[in-house]
ROPA-888756 format. One record per residue: residue number from 1; residue in one letter; y, z, x of N, C-alpha, C in turn. Coordinates in nm, 2 decimals. Layout:
N
NODE  nuse  dose  n_north    n_up  n_east  ca_north   ca_up  ca_east  c_north    c_up  c_east
NODE   NUM     a        Y       Z       X         Y       Z        X        Y       Z       X
...
//
This chain:
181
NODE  nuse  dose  n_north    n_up  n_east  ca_north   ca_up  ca_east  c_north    c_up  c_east
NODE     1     x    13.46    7.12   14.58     13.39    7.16    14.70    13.35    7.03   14.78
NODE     2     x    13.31    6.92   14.68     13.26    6.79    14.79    13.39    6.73   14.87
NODE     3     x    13.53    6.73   14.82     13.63    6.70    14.86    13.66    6.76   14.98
NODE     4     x    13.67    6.91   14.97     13.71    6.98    15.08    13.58    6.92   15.20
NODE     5     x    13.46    6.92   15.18     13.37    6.85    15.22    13.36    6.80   15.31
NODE     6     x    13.38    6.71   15.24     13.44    6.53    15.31    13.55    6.55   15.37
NODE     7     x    13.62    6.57   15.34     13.81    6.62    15.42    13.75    6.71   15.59
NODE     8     x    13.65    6.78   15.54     13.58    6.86    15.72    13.54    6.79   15.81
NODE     9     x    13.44    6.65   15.68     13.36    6.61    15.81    13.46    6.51   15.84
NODE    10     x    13.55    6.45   15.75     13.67    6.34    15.85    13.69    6.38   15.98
NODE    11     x    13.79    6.57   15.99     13.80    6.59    16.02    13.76    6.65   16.18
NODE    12     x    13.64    6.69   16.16     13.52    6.66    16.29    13.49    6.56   16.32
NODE    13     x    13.48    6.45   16.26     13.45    6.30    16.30    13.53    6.27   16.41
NODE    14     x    13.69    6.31   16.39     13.82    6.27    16.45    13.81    6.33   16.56
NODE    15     x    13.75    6.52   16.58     13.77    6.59    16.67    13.69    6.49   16.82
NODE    16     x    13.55    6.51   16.72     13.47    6.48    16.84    13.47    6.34   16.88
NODE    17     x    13.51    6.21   16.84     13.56    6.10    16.86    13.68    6.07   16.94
NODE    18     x    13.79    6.14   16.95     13.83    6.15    17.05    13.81    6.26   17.15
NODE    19     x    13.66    6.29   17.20     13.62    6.32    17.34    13.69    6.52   17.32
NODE    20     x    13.76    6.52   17.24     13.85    6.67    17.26    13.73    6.78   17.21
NODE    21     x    13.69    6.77   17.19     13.58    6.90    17.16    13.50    6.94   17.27
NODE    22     x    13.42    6.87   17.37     13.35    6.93    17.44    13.47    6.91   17.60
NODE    23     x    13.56    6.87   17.62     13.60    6.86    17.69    13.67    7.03   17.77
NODE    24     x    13.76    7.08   17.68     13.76    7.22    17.71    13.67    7.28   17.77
NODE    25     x    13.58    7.27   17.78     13.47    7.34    17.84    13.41    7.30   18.03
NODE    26     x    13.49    7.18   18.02     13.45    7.15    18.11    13.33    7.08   18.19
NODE    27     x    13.26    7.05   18.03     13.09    6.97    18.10    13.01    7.09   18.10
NODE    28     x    13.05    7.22   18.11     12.94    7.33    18.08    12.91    7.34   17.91
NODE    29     x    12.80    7.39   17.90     12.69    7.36    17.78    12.77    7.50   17.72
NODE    30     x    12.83    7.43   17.56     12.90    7.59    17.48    12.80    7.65   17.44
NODE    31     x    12.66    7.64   17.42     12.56    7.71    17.37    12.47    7.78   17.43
NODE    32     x    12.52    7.77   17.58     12.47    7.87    17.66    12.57    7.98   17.74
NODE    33     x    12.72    7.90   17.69     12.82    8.00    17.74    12.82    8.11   17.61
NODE    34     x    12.81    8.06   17.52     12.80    8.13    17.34    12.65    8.21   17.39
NODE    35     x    12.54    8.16   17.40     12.42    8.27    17.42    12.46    8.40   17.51
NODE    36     x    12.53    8.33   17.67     12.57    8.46    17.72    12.68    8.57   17.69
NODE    37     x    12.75    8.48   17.59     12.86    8.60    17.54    12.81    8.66   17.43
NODE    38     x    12.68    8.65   17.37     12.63    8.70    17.25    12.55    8.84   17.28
NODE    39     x    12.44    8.76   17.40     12.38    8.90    17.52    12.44    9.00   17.55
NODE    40     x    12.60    8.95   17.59     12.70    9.05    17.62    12.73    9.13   17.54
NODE    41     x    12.78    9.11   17.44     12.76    9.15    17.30    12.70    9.25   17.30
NODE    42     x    12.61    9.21   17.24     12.46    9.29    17.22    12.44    9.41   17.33
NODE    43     x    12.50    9.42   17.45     12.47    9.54    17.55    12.53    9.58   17.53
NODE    44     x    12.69    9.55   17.52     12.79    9.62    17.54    12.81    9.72   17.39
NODE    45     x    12.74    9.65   17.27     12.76    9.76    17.16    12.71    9.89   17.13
NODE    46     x    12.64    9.90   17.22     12.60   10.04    17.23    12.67   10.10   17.35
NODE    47     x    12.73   10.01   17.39     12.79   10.10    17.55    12.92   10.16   17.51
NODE    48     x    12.99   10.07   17.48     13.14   10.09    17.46    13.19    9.96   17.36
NODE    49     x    13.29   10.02   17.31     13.34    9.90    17.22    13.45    9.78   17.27
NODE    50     x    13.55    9.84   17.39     13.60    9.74    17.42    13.54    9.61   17.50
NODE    51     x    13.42    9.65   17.59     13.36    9.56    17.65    13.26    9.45   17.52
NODE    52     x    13.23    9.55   17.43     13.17    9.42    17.34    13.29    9.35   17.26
NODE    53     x    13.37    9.39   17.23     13.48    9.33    17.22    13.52    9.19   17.25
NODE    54     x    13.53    9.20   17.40     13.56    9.12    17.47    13.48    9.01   17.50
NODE    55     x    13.31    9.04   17.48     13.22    8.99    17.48    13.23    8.86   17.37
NODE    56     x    13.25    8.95   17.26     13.25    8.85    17.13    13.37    8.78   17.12
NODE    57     x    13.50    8.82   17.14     13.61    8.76    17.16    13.57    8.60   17.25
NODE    58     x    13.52    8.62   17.38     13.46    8.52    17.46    13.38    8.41   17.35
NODE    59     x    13.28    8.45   17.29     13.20    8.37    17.24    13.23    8.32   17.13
NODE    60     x    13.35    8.37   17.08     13.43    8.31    16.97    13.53    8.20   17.02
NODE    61     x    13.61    8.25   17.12     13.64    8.16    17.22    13.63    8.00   17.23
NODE    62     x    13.45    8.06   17.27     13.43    7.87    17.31    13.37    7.86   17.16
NODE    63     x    13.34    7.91   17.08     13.26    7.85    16.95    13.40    7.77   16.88
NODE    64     x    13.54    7.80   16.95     13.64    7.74    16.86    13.66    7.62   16.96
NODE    65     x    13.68    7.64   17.11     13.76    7.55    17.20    13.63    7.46   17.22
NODE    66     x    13.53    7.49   17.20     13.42    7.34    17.24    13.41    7.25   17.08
NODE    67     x    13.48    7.34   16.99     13.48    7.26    16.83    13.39    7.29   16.74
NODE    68     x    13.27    7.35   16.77     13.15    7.41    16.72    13.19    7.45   16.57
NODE    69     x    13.31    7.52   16.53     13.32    7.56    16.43    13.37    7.46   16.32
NODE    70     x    13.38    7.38   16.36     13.39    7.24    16.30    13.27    7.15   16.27
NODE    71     x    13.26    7.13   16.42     13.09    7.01    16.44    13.01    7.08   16.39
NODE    72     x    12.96    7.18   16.35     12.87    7.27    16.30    12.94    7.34   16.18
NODE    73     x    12.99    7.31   16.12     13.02    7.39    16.02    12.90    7.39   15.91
NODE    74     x    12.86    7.29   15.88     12.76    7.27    15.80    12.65    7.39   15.82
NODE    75     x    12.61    7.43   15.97     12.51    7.52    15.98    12.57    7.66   15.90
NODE    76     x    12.64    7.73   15.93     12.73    7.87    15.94    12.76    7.85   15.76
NODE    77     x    12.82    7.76   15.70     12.86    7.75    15.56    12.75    7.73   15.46
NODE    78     x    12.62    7.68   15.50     12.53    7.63    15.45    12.41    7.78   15.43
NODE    79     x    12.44    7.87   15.52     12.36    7.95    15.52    12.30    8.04   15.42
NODE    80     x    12.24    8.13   15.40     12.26    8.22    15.28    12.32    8.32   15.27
NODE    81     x    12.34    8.39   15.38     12.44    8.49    15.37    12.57    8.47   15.36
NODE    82     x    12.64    8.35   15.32     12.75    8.36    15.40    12.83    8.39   15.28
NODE    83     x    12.82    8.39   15.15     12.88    8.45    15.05    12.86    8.59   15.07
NODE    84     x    12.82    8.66   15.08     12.81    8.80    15.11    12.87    8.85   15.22
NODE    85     x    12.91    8.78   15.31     12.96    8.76    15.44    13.13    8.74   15.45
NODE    86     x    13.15    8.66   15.34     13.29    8.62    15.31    13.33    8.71   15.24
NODE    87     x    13.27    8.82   15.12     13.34    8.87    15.04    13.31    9.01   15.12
NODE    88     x    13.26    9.06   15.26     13.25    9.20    15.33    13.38    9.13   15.39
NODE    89     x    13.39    9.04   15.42     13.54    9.02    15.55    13.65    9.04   15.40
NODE    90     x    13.62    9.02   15.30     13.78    9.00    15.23    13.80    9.15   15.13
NODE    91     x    13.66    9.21   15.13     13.71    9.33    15.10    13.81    9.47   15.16
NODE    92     x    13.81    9.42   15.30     13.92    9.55    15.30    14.08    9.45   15.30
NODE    93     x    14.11    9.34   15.34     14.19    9.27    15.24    14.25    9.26   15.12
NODE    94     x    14.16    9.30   15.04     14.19    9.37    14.91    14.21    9.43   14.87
NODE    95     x    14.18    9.55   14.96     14.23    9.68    14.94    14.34    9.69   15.00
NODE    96     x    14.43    9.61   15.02     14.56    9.62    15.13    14.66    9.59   14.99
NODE    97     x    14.61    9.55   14.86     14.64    9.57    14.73    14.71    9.67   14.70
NODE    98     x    14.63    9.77   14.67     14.67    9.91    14.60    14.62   10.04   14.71
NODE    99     x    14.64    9.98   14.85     14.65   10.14    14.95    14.79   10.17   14.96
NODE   100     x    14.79   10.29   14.96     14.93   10.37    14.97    14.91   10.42   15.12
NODE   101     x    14.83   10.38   15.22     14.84   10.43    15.37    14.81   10.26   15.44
NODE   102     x    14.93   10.18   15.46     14.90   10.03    15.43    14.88   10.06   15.65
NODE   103     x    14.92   10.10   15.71     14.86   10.13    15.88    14.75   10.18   15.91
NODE   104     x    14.69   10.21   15.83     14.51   10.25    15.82    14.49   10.16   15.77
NODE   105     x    14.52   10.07   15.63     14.49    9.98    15.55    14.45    9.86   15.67
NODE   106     x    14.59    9.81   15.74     14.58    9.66    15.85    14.51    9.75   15.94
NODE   107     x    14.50    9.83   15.94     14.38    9.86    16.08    14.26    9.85   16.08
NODE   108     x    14.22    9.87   15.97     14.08    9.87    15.93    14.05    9.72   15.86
NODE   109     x    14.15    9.65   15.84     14.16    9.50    15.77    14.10    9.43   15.95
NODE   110     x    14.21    9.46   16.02     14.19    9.42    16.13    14.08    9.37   16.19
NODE   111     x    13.95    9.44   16.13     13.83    9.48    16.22    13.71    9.36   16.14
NODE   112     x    13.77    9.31   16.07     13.73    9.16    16.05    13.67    9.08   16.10
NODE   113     x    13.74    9.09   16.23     13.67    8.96    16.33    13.60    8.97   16.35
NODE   114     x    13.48    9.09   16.34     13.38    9.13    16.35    13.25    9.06   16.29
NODE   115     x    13.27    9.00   16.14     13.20    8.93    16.09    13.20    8.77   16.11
NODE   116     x    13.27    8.72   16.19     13.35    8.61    16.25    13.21    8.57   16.37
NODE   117     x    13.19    8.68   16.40     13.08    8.65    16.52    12.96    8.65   16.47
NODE   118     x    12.90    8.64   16.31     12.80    8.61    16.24    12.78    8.45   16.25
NODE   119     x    12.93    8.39   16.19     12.95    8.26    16.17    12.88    8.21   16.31
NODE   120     x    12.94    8.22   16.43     12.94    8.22    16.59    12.85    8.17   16.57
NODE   121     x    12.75    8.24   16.62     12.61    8.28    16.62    12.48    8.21   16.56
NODE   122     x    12.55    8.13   16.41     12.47    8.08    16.33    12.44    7.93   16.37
NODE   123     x    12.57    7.87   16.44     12.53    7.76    16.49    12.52    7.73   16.64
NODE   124     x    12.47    7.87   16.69     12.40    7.83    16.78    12.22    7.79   16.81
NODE   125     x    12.25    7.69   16.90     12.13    7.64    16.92    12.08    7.66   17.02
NODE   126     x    11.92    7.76   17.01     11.85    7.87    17.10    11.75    7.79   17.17
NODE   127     x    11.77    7.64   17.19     11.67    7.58    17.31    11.74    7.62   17.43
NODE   128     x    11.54    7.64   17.54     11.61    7.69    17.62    11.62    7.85   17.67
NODE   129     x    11.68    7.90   17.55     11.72    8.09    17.53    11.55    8.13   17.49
NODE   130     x    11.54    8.24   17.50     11.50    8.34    17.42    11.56    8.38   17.36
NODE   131     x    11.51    8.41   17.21     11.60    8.49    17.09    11.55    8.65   17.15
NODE   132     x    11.46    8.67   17.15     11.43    8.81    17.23    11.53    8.89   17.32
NODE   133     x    11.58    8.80   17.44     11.67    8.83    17.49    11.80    8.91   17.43
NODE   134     x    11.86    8.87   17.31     11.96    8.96    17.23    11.93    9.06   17.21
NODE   135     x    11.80    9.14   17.16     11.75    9.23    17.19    11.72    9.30   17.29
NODE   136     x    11.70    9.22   17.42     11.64    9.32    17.50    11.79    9.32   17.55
NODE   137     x    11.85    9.26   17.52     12.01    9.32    17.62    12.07    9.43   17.49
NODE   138     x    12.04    9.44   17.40     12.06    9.54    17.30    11.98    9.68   17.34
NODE   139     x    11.91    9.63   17.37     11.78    9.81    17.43    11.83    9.82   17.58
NODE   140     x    11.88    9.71   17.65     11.97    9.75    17.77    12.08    9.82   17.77
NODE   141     x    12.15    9.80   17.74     12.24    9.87    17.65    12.24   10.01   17.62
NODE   142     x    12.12   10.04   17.52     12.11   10.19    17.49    12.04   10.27   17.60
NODE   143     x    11.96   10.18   17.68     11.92   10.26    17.77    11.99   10.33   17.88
NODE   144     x    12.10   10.20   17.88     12.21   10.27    18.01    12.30   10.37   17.94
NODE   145     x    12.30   10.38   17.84     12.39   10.47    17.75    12.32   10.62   17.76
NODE   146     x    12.17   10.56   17.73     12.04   10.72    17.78    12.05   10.78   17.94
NODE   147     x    12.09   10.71   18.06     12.14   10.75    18.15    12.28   10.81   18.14
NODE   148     x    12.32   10.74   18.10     12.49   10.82    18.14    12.53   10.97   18.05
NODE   149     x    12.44   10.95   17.95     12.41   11.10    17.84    12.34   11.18   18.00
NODE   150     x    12.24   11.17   18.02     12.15   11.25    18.15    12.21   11.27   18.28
NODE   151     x    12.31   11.19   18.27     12.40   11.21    18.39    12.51   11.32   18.32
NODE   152     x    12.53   11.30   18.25     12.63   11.42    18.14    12.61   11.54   18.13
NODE   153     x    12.46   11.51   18.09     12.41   11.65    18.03    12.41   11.76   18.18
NODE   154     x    12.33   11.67   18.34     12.27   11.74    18.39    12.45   11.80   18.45
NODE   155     x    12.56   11.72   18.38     12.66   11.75    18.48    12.70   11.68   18.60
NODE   156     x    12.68   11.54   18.61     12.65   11.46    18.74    12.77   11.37   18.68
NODE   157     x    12.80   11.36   18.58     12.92   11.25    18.52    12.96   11.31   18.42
NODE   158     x    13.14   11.29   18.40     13.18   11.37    18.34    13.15   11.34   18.17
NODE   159     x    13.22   11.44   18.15     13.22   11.42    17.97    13.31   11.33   17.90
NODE   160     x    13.29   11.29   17.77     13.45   11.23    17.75    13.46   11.34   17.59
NODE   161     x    13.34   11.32   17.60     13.35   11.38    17.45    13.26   11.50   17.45
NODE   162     x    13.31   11.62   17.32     13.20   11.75    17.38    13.06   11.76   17.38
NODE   163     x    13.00   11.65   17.38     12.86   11.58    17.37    12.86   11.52   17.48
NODE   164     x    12.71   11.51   17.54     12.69   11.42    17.64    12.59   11.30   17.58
NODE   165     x    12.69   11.18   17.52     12.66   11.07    17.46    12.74   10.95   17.50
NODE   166     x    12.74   10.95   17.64     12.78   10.86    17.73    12.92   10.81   17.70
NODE   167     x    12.95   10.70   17.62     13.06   10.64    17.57    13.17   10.67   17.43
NODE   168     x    13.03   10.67   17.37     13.04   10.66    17.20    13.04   10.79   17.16
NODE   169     x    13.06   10.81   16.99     13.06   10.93    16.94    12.90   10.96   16.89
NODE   170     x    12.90   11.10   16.86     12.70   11.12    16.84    12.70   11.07   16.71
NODE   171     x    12.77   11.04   16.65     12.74   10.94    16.51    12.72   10.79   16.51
NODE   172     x    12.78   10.72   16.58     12.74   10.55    16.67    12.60   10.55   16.70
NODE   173     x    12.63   10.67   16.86     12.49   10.67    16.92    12.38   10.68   16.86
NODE   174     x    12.38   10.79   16.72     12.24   10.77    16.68    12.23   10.70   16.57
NODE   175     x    12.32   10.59   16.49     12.34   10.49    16.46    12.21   10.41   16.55
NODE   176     x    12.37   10.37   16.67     12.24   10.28    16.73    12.10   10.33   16.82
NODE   177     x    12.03   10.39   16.88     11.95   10.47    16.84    11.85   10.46   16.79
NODE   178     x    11.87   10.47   16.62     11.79   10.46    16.54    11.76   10.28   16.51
NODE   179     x    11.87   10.21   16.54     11.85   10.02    16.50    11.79    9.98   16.64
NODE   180     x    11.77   10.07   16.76     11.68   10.07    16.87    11.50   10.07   16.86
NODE   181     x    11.52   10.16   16.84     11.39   10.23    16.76    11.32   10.15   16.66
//
């Protein structure tokens, strides 16, 4: 482990030594482009899934093209969850073992990258931000989701589903909902 170690930090030494890590970015700050793609996040997961998606796809983005996952590795690998973290991402991986339905198997393997935006997230640095803020764009979120249900319900916007639960299915919704609350 100290080998692989040392072999990282060489290798971030090199990154950010020749200028290539924050340059991508353009001179804008990755840790506030990373905060706003986190907020996004955080709203969009009670809304719908492709817009959080895309959210976190963004903030993964620059956590790779500013280098962060490098220059910071130390924070994200160091942490305490991240054993627990590494073996939820490699469990359905494993199961790609001995499933006899291997297109549900890589589909649901797929959904991985989801814990990818834990790492993100870990080495970001919240001067500046409110940590609050993730949450209240999380309760923004469900709130506009409690409109578009009442726009549903009264008949003002259509249905998608035979529930008037805006986006999502009534099992998400009161998922999230309930981690509102």
């Amino acid at each position: 482990m100290a080998v692989i170690s040392r072999k990282i930090d060489c290798a971030a030494a090199r990154l950010i030594s020749h200028g290539k890590a924050l340059s991508i970015t353009g001179g804008i700050n990755p840790d506030r482009l990373m905060f706003w793609g986190l907020s996004g996040l955080f709203f969009f997961i009670p809304v719908a899934t492709t817009p959080a998606v895309v959210a976190g796809s963004f903030t993964l983005a620059v956590w790779i093209l500013a280098g962060k996952f490098v220059k910071d590795y130390r924070k994200w690998l160091n942490t305490k969850w991240f054993y627990p973290v590494l073996v939820f991402m490699l469990i359905p991986w494993a199961g790609l073992l001995y499933t006899n339905d291997l297109k549900t198997g890589l589909n649901l393997a797929s959904k991985t990258q989801y814990w990818l935006y834990a790492f993100a997230a870990a080495t970001l640095s919240f001067e500046g931000h409110r940590k609050e803020t993730l949450i209240d764009s999380f309760v923004a979120g469900l709130s506009l989701t409690a409109f578009i249900s009442l726009l549903q319900f009264a008949g003002l916007f259509p249905m998608i589903k035979p529930f008037p639960t805006g986006f999502m299915s009534h099992i998400n919704l009161s998922l999230f909902w309930s981690s509102g609350f």
